[in-house]
C-alpha positions in Angstrom: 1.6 -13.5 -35.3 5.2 -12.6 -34.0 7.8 -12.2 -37.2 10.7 -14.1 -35.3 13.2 -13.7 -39.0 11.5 -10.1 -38.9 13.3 -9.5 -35.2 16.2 -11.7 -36.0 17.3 -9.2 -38.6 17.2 -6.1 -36.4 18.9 -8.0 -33.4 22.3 -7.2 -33.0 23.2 -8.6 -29.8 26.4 -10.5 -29.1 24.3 -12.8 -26.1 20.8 -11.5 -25.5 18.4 -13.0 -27.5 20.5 -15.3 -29.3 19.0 -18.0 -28.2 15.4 -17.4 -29.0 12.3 -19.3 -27.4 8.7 -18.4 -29.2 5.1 -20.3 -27.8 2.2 -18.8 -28.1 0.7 -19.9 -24.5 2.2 -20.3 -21.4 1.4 -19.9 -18.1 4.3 -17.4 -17.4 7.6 -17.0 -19.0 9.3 -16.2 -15.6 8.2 -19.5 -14.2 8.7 -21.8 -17.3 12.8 -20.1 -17.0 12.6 -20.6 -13.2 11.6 -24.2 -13.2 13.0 -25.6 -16.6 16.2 -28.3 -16.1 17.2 -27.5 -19.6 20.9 -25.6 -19.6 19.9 -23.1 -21.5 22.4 -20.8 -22.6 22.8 -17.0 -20.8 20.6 -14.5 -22.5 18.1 -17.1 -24.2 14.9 -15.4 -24.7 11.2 -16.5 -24.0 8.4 -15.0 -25.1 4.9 -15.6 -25.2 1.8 -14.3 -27.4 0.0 -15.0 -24.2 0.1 -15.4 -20.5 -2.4 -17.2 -18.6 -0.9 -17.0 -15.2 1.1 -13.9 -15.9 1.9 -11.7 -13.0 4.0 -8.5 -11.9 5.8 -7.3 -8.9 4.3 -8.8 -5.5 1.9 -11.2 -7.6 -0.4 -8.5 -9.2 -1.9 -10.2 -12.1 -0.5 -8.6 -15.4 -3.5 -8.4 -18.2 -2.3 -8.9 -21.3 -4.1 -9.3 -24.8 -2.8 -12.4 -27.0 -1.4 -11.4 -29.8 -1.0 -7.3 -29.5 2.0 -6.5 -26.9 4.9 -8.1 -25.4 5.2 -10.4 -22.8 9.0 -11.9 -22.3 11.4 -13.0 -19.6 15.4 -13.2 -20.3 17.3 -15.5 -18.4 20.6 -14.4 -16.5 23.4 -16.6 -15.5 26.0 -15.6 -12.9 29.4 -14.2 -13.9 31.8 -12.0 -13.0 31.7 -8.5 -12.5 27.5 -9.4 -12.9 25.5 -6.1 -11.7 23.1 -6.6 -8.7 19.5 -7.3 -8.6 18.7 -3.3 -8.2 20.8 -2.3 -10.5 20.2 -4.5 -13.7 16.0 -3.7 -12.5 16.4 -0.1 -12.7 18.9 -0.6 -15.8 16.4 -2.7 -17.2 12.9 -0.3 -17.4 15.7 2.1 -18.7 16.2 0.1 -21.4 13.0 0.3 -21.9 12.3 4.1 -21.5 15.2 4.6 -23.7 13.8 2.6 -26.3 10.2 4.0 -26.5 12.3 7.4 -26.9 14.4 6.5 -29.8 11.4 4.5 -31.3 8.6 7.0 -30.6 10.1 10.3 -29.0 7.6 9.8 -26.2 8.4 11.6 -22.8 8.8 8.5 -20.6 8.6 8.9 -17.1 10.1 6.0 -14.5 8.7 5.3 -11.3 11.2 4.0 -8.4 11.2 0.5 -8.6 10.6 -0.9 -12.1 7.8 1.1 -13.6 7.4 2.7 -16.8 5.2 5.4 -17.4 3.5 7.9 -20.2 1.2 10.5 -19.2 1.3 9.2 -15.6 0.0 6.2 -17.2 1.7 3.0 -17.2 3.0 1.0 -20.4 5.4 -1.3 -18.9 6.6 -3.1 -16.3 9.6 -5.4 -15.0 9.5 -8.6 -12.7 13.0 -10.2 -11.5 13.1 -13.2 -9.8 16.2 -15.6 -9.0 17.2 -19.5 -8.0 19.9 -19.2 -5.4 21.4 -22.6 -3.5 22.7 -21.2 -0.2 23.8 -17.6 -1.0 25.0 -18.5 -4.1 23.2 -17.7 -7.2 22.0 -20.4 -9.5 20.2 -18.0 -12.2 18.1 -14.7 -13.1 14.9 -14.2 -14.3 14.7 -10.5 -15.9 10.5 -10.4 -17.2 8.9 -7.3 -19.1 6.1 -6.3 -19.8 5.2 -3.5 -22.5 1.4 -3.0 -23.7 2.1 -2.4 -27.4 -0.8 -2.5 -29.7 -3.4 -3.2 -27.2 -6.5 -0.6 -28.1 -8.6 -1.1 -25.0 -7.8 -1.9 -21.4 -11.1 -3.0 -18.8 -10.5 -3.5 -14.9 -9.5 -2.3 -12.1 -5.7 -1.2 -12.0 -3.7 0.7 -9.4 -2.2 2.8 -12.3 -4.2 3.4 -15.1 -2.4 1.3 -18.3 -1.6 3.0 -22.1 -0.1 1.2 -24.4 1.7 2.4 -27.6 -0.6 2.4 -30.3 -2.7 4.7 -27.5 -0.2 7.2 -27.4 0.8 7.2 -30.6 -2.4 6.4 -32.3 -0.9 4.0 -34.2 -0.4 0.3 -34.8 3.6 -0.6 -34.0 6.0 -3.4 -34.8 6.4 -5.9 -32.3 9.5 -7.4 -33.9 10.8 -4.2 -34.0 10.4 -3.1 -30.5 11.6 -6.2 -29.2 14.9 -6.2 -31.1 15.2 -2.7 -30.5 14.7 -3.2 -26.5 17.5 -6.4 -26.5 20.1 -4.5 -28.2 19.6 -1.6 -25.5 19.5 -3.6 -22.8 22.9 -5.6 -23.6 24.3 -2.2 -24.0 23.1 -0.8 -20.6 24.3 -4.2 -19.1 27.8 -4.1 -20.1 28.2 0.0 -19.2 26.7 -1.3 -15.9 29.5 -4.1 -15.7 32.1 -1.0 -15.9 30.4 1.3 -13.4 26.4 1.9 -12.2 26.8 6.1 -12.4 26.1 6.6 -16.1 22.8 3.6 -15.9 22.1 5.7 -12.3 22.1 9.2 -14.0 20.5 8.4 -17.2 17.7 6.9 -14.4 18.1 9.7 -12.3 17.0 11.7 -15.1 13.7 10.0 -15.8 12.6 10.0 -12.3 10.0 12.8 -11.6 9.3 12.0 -8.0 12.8 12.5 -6.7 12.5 15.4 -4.6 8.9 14.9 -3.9 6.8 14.4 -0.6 6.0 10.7 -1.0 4.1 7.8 0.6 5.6 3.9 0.7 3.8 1.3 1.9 5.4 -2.0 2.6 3.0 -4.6 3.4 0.8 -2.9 6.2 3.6 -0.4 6.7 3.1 3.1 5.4 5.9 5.6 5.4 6.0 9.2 4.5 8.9 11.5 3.6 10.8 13.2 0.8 11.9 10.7 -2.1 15.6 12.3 -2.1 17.6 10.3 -4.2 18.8 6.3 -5.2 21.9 5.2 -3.6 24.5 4.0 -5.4 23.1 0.0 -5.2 19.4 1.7 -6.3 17.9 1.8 -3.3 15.4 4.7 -2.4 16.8 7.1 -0.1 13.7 8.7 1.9 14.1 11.8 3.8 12.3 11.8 7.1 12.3 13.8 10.2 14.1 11.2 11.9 16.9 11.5 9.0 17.3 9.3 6.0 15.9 6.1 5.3 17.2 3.2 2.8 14.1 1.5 1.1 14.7 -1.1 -0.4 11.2 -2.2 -1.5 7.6 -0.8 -1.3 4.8 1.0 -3.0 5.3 4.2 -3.8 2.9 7.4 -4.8 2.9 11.0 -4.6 1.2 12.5 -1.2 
């Protein structure tokens, strides 16, 4: 069971997380923050000990065991001087990465466009979704996904899952974690309000694959280059024979 005065005292967050929402099921935090009519308050919180329709980037289903990681979606609303989309996902499993460095000193690896890897193996993930009316936005959903103290993982998985207490052989706090992982990414968020080149570095840093012969597929496109950089709205600049390429989604993997 989740220690929510456990987390509250290790918070220190002026917005995020302040508003705390704790249920044990749900079908998916991201759609209970998408569809609610409640006026919630920027930077409330939801998480869940389990998600029975959760799901990751282009609906893969995300696996999670009740009780043993976290599963949690923060709700955005617009402002001024607000980051875009790219650039809050990328500063978002940075947070992350950031976190399970100071936490754990693991060598965390990120993978272009919201992974977050150990060992070439992944431990978290990051969904976004938004309401807009017209062009103009109504609110953001940032989810994530971190396998914490799960021991075991079965299926079939297009990257093969760790969690924490795999790598570190050991069980962690959750409450910990979580707080730990709020107060980085409020941090992140306002040094991304200022300017994106520190949050693009720091990523930059973490990315293994820049530089690398790649292979995206989008849909039932496949494209192959040279994974030379992100731009400065975190795009993936590809390097091809015909020149160079903005991406600005896909799957992508090592050739």
């Amino acid at each position: 069971m989740f220690n929510i005065e456990e987390f509250d005292i290790k918070l220190d967050t002026n917005v995020i997380g302040r508003n705390f929402i704790y249920v044990e099921e749900i079908e998916s935090t991201n759609e209970f923050l998408l569809k609610t009519d409640d006026k919630l308050p920027t930077g409330t919180v939801v998480l869940a000990e389990h998600q029975s329709e959760g799901k990751g980037r282009r609906n893969k289903e995300w696996k999670s065991d009740k009780n043993q990681n976290l599963t949690f979606s923060i709700l955005l609303l617009p402002y001024p001087k607000m980051p875009n989309i790219n650039l809050i996902n990328l500063s978002t499993s940075l947070s992350i990465a950031q976190t399970l460095e100071n936490l754990y000193q693991f060598d965390v690896e990120l993978k272009w466009p919201n992974d977050v890897l150990i060992n070439k193996k992944k431990i978290a993930g990051v969904l976004i979704e938004t309401v807009s009316r017209g062009d103009k936005l109504e609110k953001m959903i940032i989810g994530m996904g971190i396998n914490v103290n799960q021991p075991v993982f079965s299926g079939k998985f297009d990257l093969k899952p760790t969690s924490i207490r795999i790598e570190s052989k050991r069980e962690v706090s959750r409450e910990k974690l979580l707080s730990e992982i709020l107060n980085q990414f409020e941090e992140n968020l306002r040094t991304l309000e200022k300017s994106s080149t520190k949050i693009l570095n720091a990523w930059r840093l973490r990315c293994k694959m820049i530089g690398e012969k790649v292979k995206i597929v989008q849909d039932k496109k496949i494209k192959y280059g040279i994974f030379d950089d992100i731009d400065h709205n975190g795009f993936l600049v590809l390097k091809t024979r015909e020149g160079y390429e903005k991406i600005h989604f896909g799957d992508i993997s090592l050739r």
